[in-house]
C-alpha positions as CSV (number, residue, x, y, z in Angstrom):
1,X,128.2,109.0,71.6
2,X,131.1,110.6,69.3
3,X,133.0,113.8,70.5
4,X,135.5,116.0,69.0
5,X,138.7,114.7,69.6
6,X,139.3,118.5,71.5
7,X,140.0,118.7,75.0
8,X,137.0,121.7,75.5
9,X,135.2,118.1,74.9
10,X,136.0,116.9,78.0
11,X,134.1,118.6,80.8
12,X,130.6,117.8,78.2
13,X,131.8,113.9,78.0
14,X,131.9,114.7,81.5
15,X,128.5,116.0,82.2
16,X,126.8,113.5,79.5
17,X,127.4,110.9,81.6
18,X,126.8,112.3,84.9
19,X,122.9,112.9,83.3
20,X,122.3,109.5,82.0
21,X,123.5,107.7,85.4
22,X,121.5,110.6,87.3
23,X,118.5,109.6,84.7
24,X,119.3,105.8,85.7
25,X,118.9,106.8,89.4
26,X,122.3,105.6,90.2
27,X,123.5,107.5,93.9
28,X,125.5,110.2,93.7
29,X,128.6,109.1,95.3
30,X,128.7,106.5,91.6
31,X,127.7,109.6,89.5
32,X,130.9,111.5,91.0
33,X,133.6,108.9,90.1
34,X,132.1,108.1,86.8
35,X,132.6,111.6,85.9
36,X,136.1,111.2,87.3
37,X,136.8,108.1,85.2
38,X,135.4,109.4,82.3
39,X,137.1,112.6,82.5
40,X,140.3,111.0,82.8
41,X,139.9,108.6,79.9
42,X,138.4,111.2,77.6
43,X,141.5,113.7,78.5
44,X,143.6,110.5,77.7
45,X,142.4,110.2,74.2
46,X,142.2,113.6,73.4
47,X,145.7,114.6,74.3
48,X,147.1,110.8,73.2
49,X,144.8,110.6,70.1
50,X,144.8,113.9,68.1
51,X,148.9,113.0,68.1
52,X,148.1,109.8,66.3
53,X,145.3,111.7,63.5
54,X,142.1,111.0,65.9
55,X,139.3,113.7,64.9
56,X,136.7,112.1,67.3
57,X,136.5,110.1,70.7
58,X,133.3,107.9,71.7
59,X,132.1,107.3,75.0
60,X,129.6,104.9,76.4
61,X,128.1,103.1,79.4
62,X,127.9,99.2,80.1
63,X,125.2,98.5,83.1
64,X,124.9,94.7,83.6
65,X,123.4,93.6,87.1
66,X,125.9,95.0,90.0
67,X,128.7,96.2,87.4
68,X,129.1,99.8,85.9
69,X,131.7,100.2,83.0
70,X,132.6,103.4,81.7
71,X,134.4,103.2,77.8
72,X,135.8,105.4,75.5
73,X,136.6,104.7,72.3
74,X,139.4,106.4,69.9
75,X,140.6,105.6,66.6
76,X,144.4,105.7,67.4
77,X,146.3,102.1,67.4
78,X,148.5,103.1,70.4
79,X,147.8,101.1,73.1
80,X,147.6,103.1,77.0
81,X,150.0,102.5,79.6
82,X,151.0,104.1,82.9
83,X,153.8,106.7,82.5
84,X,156.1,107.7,85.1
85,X,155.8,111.3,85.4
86,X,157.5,114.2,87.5
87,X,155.7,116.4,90.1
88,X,156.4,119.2,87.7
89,X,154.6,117.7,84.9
90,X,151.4,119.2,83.9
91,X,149.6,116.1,82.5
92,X,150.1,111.9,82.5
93,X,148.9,111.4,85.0
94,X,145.5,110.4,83.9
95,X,145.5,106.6,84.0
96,X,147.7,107.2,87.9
97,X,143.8,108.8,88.8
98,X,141.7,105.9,87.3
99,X,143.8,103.1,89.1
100,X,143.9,105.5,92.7
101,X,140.3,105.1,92.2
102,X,140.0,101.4,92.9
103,X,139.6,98.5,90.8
104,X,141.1,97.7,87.6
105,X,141.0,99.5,84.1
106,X,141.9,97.7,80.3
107,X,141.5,98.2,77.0
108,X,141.1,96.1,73.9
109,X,141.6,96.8,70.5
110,X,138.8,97.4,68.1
111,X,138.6,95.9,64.6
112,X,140.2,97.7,61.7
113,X,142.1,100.7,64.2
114,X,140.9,102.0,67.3
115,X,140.9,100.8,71.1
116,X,138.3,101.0,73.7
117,X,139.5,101.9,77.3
118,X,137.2,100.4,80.0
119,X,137.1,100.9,83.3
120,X,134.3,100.2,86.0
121,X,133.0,102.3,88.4
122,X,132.2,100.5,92.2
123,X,128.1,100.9,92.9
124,X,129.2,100.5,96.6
125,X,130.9,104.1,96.5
């Protein structure tokens, strides 16, 4: 699913995926930190990606067996990366959140521009 590349699109990334996993009967506890994750990489490509000309962010579910993978999708050619950041900061720290979660994170570029960020989400939560 595309989004506006806004950060009021956030919170409905957010919620959109909290539904479908609810609709998948996945426990709650899983529903809570994908909506972390996703939160986190959404607010990553919004504040990263309008700076490089991205109008729109996708974001998307892979459920194979015992693995859970939140992606989202931008059209901007930077690559993420952890950033140091102050305690007086008011953002950055998006992709410090994902890792503190657990388990790893990555992203891979998409053909012609664009990346996709991955990261999954534990179903033992």
């Amino acid at each position: 699913m595309e989004l506006e590349c806004q950060l009021p699109s956030v919170p409905r990334a957010r919620s959109i995926i909290r539904q479908v996993l609810k609709s998948w009967g996945y426990p709650e506890a899983v529903i809570e930190d994908a909506g972390i994750v996703t939160s986190e990489l959404a607010t990553n490509a919004c504040l990263h990606g309008r700076s490089d000309g991205c109008e729109q962010f996708g974001i998307g579910l892979a459920a194979v067996e015992d693995c859970l993978t939140i992606l989202v999708s931008d059209s901007s050619s930077d690559m993420p990366s952890r950033e140091t950041v102050e305690i007086s900061e008011e953002s950055g720290r998006e992709l410090m959140i994902v890792e503190a979660l657990g388990a790893c994170w990555g992203s891979v570029r998409r053909p012609g521009s664009g990346k996709v960020v991955w990261r999954p989400v534990s179903l033992c939560s």
